[in-house]
N, C-alpha and C positions, 0 to 999 in steps of 0.2 A: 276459676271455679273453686265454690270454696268443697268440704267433704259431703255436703249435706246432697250438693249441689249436683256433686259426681253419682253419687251414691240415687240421685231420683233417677239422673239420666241412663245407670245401667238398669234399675228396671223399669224405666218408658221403655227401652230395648228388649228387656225382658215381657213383657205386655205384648209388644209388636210381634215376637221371634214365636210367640202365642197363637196369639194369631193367624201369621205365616203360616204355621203347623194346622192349622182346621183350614185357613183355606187351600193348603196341597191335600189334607185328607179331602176332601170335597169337590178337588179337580178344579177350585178358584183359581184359575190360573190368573187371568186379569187383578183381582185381587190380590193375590200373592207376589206380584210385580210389583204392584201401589204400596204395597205391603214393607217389600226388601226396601224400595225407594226412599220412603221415612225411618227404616233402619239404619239405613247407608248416611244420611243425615245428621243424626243422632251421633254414630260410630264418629263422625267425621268431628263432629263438634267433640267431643275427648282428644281426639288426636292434637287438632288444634290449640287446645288448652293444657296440653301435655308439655313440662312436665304435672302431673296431678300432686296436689301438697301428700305431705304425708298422712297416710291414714293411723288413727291408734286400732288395737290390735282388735276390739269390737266391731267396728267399724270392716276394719281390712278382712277379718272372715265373713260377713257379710254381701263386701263387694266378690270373695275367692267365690261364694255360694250362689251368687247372682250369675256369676260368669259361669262357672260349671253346670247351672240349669239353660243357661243362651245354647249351650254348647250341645246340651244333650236335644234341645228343640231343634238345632242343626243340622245334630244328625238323623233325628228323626225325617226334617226336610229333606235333606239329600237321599236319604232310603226312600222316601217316596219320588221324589221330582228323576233322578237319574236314569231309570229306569223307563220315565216316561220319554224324557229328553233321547233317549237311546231308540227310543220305538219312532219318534219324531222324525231324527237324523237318518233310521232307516226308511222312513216315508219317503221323504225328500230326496232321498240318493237311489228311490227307486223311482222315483217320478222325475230325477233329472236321467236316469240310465234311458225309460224308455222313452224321454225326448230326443236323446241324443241316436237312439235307434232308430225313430223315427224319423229324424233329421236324415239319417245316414239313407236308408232307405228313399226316403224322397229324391236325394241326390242323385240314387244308382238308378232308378227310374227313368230319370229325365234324359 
């Protein structure tokens, strides 16, 4: 990849991590998935092409500025998605508790 090349693909990623961010504000969970999925792509495609030629110094604050705004969509994401993820995992670990009471119960019945 030449710089031009690197430099479109961190903001596709930046576009996408955009995104990501309205549909977690929004509760787009399905979307937000579809979402990371053509991120993770993207991301993978640099890694792969890594190492990246050298950037001149225009250029290289522009890629440091792309990434620091990925970064802050990020965080944004995880301050919203964690939280939900948390409430999730408590769902789940109540509705496997009262199966397994259930279960138990059945057993001492019988």
């Amino acid at each position: 990849m030449n710089s031009s090349q690197i430099l479109m693909t961190y903001n596709a990623i930046l576009a996408i991590t955009g995104k990501m961010l309205i549909a977690a504000q929004n509760s787009e969970w399905d979307q937000l998935a579809k979402l990371e999925k053509e991120c993770r792509q993207l991301t993978e495609l640099l890694i792969i092409n890594d190492p990246e030629p050298i950037l001149d110094e225009q250029l290289l604050q522009k890629k440091v500025k792309i990434i620091h705004q990925i970064l802050a969509d990020d965080a944004q994401i995880k301050a919203i998605t964690e939280p939900w993820l948390k409430k999730l995992e408590d769902m789940l670990n109540t509705t496997d508790r009262s199966y397994s009471i259930q279960q138990a119960y059945q057993t001492f019945s019988l």
